[in-house]
C-alpha positions as CSV (number, residue, x, y, z in Angstrom):
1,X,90.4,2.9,156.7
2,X,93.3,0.5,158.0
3,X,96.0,1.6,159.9
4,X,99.2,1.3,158.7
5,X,100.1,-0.8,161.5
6,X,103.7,-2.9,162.0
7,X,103.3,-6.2,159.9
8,X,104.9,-9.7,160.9
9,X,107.6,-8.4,158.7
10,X,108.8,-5.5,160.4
11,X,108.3,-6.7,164.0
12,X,110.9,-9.2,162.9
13,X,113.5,-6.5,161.5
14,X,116.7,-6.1,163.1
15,X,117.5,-3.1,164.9
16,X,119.5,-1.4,161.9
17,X,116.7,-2.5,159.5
18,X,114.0,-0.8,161.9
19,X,116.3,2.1,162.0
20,X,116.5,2.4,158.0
21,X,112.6,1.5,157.9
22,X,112.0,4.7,159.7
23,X,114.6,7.0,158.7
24,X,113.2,5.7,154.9
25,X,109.6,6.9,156.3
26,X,110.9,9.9,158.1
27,X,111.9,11.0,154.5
28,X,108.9,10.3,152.6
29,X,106.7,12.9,155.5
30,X,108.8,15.4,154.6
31,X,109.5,14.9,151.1
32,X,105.8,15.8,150.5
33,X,105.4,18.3,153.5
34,X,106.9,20.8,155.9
35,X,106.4,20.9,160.0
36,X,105.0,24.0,159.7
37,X,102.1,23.0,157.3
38,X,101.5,20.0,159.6
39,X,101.3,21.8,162.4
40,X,98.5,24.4,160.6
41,X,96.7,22.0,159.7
42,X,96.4,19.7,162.8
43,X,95.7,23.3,164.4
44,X,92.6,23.2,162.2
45,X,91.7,19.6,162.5
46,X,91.4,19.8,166.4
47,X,89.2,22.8,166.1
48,X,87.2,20.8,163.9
49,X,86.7,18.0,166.3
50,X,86.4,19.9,169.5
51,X,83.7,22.1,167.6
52,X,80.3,21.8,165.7
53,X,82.2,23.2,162.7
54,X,83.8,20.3,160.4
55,X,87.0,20.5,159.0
56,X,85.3,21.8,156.1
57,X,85.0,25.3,157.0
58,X,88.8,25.4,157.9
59,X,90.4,24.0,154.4
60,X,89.7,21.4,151.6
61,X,87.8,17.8,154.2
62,X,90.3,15.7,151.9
63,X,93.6,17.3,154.5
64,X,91.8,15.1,157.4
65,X,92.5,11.7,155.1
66,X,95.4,13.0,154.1
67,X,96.7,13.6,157.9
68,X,95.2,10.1,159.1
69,X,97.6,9.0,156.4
70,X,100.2,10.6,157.2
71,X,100.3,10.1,161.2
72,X,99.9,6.8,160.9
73,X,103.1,6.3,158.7
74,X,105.0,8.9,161.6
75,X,103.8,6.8,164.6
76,X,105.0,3.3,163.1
77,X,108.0,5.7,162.3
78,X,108.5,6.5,165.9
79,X,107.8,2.7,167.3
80,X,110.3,1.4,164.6
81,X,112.5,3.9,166.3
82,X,111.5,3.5,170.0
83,X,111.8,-0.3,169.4
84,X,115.3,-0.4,168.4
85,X,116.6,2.3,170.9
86,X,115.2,0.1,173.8
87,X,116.7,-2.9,172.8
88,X,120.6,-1.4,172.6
89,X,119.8,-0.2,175.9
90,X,117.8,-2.5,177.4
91,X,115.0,0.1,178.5
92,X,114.7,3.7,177.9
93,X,113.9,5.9,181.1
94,X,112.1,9.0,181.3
95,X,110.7,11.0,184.2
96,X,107.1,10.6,185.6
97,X,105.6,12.8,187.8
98,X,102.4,13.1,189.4
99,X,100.1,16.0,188.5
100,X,100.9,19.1,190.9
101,X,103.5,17.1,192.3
102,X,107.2,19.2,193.7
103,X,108.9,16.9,191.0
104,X,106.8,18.2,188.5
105,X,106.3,22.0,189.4
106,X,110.3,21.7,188.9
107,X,110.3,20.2,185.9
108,X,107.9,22.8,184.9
109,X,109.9,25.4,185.7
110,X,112.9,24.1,184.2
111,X,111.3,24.0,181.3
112,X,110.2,27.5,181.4
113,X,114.0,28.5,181.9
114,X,114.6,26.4,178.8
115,X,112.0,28.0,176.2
116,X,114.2,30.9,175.4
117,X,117.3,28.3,174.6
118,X,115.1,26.9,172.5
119,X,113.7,29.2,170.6
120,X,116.9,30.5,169.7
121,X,118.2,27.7,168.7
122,X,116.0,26.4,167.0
123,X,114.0,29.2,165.7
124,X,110.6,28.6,167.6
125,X,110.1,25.1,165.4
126,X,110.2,23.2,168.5
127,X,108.0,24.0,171.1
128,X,107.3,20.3,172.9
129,X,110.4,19.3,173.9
130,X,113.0,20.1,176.3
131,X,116.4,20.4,175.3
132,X,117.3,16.7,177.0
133,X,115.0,15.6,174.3
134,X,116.4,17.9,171.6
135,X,119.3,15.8,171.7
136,X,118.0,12.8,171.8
137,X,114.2,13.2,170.1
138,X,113.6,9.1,170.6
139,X,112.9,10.2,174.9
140,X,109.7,12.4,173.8
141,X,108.9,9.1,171.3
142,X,109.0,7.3,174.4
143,X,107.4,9.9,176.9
144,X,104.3,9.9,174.2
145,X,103.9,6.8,174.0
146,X,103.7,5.8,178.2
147,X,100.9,8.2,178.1
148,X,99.3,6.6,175.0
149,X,100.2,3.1,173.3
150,X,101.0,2.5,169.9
151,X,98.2,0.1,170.0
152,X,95.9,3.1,171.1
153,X,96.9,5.6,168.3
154,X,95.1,3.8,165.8
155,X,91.4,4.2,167.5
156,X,92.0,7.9,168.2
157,X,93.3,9.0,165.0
158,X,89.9,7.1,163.4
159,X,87.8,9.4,165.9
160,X,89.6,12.2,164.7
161,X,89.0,11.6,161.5
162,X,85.1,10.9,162.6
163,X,84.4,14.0,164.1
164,X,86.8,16.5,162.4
165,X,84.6,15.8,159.3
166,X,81.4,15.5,161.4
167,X,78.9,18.3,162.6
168,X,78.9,16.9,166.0
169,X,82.1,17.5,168.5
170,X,83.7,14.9,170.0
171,X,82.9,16.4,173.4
172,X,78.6,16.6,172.6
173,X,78.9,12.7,171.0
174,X,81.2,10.9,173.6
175,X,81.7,13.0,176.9
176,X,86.1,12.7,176.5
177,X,87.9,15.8,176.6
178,X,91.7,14.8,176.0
179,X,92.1,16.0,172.4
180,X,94.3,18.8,173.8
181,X,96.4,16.2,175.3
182,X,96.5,14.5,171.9
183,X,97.1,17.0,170.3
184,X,99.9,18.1,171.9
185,X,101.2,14.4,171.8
186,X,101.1,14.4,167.7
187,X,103.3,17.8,168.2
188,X,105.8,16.0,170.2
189,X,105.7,12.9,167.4
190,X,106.3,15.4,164.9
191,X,109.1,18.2,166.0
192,X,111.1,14.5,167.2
193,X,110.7,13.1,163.7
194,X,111.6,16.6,162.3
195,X,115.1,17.0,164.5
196,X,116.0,13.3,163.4
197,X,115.3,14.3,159.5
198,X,117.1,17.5,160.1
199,X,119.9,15.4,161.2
200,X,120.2,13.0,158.8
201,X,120.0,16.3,156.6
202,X,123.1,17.7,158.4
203,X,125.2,14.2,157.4
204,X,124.1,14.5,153.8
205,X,125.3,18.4,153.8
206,X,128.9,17.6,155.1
207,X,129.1,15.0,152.7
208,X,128.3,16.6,150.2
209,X,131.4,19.1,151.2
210,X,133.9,15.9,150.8
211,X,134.7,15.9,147.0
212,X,133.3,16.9,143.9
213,X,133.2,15.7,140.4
214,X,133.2,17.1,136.7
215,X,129.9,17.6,135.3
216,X,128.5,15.8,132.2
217,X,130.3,12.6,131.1
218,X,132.2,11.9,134.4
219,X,128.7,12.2,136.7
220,X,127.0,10.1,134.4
221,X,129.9,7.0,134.5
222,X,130.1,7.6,138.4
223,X,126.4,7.2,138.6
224,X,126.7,4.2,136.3
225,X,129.4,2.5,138.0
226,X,127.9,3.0,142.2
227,X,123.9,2.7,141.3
228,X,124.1,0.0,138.7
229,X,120.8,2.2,137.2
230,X,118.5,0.5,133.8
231,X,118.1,3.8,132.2
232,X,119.0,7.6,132.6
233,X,117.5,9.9,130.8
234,X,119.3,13.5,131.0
235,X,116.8,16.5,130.2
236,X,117.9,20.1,129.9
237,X,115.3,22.9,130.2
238,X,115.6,25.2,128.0
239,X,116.7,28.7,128.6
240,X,113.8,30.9,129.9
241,X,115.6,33.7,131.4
242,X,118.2,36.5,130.0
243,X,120.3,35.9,133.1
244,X,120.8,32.3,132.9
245,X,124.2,31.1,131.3
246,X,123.6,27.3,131.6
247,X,120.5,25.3,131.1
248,X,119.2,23.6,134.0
249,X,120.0,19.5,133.7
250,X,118.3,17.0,135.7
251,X,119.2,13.1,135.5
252,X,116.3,10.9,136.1
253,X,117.7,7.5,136.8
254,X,115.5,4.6,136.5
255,X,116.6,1.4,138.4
256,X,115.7,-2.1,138.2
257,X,112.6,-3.0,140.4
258,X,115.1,-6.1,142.2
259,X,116.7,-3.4,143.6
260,X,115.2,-3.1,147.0
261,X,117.6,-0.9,148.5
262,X,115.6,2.1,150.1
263,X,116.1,5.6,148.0
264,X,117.0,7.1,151.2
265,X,120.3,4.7,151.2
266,X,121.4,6.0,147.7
267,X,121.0,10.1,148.3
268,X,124.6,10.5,149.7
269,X,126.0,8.6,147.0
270,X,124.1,11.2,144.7
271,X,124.8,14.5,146.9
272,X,128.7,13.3,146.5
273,X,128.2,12.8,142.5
274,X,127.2,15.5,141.9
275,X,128.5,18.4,144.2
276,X,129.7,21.0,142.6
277,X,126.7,21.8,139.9
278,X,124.2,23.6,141.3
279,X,122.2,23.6,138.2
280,X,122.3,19.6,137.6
281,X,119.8,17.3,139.4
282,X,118.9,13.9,139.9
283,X,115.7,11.5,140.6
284,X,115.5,7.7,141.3
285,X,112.1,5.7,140.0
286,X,111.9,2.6,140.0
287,X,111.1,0.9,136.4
288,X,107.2,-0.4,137.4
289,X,106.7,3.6,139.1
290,X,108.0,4.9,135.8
291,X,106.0,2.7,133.4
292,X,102.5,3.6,135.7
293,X,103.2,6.9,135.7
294,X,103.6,7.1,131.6
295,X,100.4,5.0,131.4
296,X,98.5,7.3,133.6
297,X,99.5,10.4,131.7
298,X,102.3,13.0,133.4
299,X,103.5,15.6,131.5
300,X,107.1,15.4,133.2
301,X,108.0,11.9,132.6
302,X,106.2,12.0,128.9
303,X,108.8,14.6,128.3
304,X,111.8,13.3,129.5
305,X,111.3,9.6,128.9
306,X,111.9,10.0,124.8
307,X,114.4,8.9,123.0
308,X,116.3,11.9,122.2
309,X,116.7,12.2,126.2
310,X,118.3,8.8,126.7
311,X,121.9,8.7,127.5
312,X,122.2,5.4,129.4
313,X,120.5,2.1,128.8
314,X,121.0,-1.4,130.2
315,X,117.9,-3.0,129.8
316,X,116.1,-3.4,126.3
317,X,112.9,-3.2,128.2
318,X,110.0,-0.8,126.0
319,X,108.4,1.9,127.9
320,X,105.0,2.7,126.8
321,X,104.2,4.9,124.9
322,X,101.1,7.3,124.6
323,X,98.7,7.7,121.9
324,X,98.2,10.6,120.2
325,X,94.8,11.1,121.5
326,X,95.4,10.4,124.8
327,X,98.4,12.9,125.0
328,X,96.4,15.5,123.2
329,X,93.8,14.7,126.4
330,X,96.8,14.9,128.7
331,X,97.4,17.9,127.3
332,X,94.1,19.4,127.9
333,X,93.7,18.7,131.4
334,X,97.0,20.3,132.3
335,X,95.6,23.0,130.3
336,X,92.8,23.4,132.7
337,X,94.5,22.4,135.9
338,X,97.1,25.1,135.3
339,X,94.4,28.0,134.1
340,X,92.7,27.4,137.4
341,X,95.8,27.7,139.5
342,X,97.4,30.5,138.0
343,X,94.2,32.7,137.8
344,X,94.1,31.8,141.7
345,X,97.6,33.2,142.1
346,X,96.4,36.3,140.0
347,X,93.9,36.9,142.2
348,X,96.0,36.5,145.3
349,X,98.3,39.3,143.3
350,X,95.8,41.4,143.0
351,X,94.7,41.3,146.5
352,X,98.3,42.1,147.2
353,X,98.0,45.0,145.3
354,X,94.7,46.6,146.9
355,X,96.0,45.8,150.3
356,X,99.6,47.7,149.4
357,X,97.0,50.6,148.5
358,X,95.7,50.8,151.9
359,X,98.6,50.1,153.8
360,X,98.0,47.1,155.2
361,X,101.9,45.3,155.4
362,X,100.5,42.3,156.9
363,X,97.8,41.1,154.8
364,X,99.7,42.2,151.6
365,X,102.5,40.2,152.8
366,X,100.0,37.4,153.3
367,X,98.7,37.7,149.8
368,X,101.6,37.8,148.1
369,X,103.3,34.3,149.3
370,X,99.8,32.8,148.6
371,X,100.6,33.8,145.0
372,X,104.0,32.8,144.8
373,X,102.8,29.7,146.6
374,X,100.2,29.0,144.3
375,X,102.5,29.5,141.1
376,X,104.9,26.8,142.4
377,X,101.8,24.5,143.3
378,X,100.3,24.8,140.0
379,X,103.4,24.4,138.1
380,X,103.4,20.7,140.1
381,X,99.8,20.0,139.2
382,X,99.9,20.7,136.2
383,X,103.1,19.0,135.3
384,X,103.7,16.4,137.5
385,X,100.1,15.3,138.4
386,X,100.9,16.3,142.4
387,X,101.9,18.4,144.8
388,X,103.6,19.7,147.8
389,X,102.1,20.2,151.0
390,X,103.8,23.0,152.1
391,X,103.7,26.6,152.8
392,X,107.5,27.0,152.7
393,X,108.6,28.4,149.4
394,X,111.7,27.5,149.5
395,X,110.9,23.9,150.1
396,X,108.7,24.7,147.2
397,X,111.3,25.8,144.8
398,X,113.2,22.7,145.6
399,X,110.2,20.5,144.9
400,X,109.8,22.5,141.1
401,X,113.8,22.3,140.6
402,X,113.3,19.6,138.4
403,X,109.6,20.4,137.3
404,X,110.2,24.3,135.7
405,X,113.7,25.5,137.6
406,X,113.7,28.7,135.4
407,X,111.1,29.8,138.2
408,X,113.5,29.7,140.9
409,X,115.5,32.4,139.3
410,X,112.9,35.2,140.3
411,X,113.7,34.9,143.8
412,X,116.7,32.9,144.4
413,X,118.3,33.5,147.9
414,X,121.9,33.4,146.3
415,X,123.1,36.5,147.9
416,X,122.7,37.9,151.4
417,X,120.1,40.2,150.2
418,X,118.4,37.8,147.5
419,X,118.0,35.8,151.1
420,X,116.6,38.1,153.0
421,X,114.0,39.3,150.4
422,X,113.4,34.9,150.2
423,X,112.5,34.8,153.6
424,X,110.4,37.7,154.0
425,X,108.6,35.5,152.0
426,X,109.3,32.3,153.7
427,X,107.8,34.1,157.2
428,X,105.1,36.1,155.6
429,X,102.1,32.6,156.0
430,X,102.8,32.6,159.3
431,X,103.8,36.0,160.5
432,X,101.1,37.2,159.1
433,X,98.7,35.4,160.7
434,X,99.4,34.7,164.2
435,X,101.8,37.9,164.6
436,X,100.1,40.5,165.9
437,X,103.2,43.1,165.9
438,X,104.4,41.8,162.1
439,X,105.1,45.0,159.9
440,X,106.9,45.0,156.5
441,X,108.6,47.9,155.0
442,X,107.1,49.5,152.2
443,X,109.8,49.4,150.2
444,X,110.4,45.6,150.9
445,X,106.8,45.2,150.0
446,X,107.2,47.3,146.6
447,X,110.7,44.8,145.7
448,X,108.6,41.3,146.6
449,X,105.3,42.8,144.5
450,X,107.5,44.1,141.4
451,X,108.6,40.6,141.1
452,X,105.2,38.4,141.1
453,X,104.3,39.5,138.2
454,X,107.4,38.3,135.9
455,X,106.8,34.8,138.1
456,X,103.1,34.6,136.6
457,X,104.6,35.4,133.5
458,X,107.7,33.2,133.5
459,X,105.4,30.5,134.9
460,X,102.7,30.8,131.5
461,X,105.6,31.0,129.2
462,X,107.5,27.7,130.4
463,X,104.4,26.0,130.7
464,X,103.6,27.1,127.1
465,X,106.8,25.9,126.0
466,X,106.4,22.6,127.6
467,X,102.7,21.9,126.0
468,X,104.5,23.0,122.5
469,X,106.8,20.2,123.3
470,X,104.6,17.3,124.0
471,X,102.0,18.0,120.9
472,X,105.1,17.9,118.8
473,X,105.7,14.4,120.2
474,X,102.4,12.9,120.2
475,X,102.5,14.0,116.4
């Protein structure tokens, strides 16, 4: 497997091109993930190659590709960003000390002093670096990469991969024992690239405060006039629950494949458009993404990319269109994809339920966010043809939003206490594993458990509706 390594290309980027390279990168990690999954998982993965148990036994062996992947993208992330940092200031500095040194007992302790700062600050996400580097995340970049190159990463990410899937530890095959160090390296990578995405997050948030804009035909024209877009096609889910007054809307905006400015650039253009309407959003494809993913099949796109749904056009370009058959096949495997998924969230549910019986807060907490979790996963499967790699259900929920957003209404966070019931959820994955003290009132427990059900059965009924919908197109 090649490493996605700088190419000739990039190494000759300016500074602010390097900069949007990353950021664009950044975005893309976690887009399709959370830090907290990450972290899991890596957890796993350096169990796996430090032991004579492959990956295997810890989750699914296709997560150790799927990391490689994923690391790679982060590290060429980071040197994009470590390049351009040292060249406005000539050279980036950090501290060096030698083991057991004065200098580095100090900095040791200082760092001790620092953890509970921290932790309340940032809610125990970041755990590698000190608050120096909080501020400025591209000093841990370059502390990580004085102890290993970026032209190192590459061979020890491929050993990873060798051994995590292996039967042999790295240890029994090769004598090295600095996977800890390693490991703790790939942490720093990550909670840096996660504070600079939570940044740029921030920027988008308060610019999305500036102005807002009617809904409808306004936000359409606006969208028209500052993205210059081939196509949009508006869709409008229908109305699942008794509490909704308006339909959910979501633009999907299709732009020319000459325009080779990066997504990222065009989000706070968006987020201004549209403030206002929490129920309408937008996605960007590009015209080639959009026609392969109607080719290979996707129940999303095949439902939104119709005629009836197509409020803007620019282009006379023809999409392709499916044949009946191979709808009616499409149609069938989502079928299956999303019986498997939401008789796996049943079962979680009902695991819930016996561990509610005996008492046991923590593992009926645990139980129940697998279920939500899987709901939300299967609804993206099923639909969509991926998934999110996350254990965050709120970060969930927003990846569904345009998917099935009816299901965001059974636990929606829009008031003080519809947020903390949210994220008793949200904490219940990892609380309930690694927390030894973690207890959940019965009565909290009873509210969460008296609501999965309508989710499993709000999830069947929009899925329904949304297979009833494409067999009356491919007829």
């Amino acid at each position: 497997m090649e490493p996605e390594n700088l190419t000739s290309n990039e190494i000759l980027l300016t500074n602010e091109q390097k900069l949007a390279h990353a950021r664009q990168a950044i975005v893309e990690i976690f887009h399709a993930t959370d830090l907290n999954y990450i972290r899991i998982e890596l957890w796993h993965l350096l169990k796996a190659v430090t032991t004579d148990r492959p990956f295997s036994f810890q989750g699914d062996p296709s997560t150790v590709l799927w990391l490689r992947r994923l690391f790679d993208k982060m590290i060429t992330a980071c040197k994009l960003m470590l390049d351009a940092a040292e060249v406005e200031e000539n050279a980036l500095s950090v501290d060096r000390f030698l083991i057991f040194s004065d200098q580095q007992i100090a900095a040791d302790r200082q760092s001790l002093k620092e953890m509970r700062e921290l932790n309340e600050r940032y809610g125990g996400m970041i755990r590698r670096l000190s608050l120096t580097e909080t501020q400025r995340p591209v000093l841990a970049i370059k502390r990580v990469f004085e102890l290993y190159s970026y032209d190192q990463w590459p061979g020890i990410l491929e050993d990873w991969v060798e051994y995590g899937l292996g039967k042999m530890s790295i240890f029994e095959a090769t004598g090295e024992s600095d996977q800890v160090i390693q490991y703790e390296s790939l942490e720093t990578l990550l909670e840096a690239i996660y504070l600079i995405w939570k940044q740029n997050e921030k920027v988008l948030h308060s610019a999305n405060r500036l102005t807002q804009t009617a809904a409808g035909k306004a936000t359409i024209e606006l969208l028209i006039t500052a993205l210059k877009p081939e196509l949009i096609f508006e869709i409008s889910h229908s109305e699942t629950l008794p509490t909704e007054k308006l339909p959910y809307r979501d633009l999907l905006i299709i732009l020319s494949d000459e325009n080779h400015k990066p997504f990222k650039e065009l989000d706070p253009v968006i987020e201004l458009i549209t403030a206002g309407d929490e129920k309408l959003g937008c996605s960007i494809r590009k015209l080639s993404d959009l026609r392969q993913s109607l080719e290979n099949g996707q129940v999303y796109f095949s439902l939104a990319c119709i005629p009836e749904n197509l409020v803007y056009r620019r282009t006379a370009v023809t999409l392709p269109k499916m044949t009946p058959e191979k709808m009616t096949a499409l149609v069938e495997k989502s079928k299956r994809d999303f019986q498997i998924g939401l008789t796996q969230a049943r079962k979680f549910f009902y695991g819930a339920r016996f561990y509610e019986e005996t008492q046991e807060s923590a593992l009926c907490m645990f139980m129940l966010q697998q279920a939500v979790e899987t709901v939300f996963r299967t609804i993206a499967v099923s639909l969509c043809g991926a998934e999110k790699r996350t254990h965050s259900i709120k970060s969930l929920q927003s990846y569904n939003r345009r998917l099935a957003p009816q299901l965001n209404e059974v636990f929606p966070g829009d008031t003080p206490e519809e947020e903390r019931i949210l994220q008793l959820l949200e904490d219940a994955y990892l609380e309930s594993r690694y927390n030894l003290q973690y207890h959940v009132s019965s009565e909290d427990i009873d509210l969460i458990s008296t609501r999965v059900p309508s989710l499993l059965e709000l999830a069947e009924s929009v899925f329904e509706e949304r297979m009833k919908v494409v067999l009356t197109a491919a007829t």
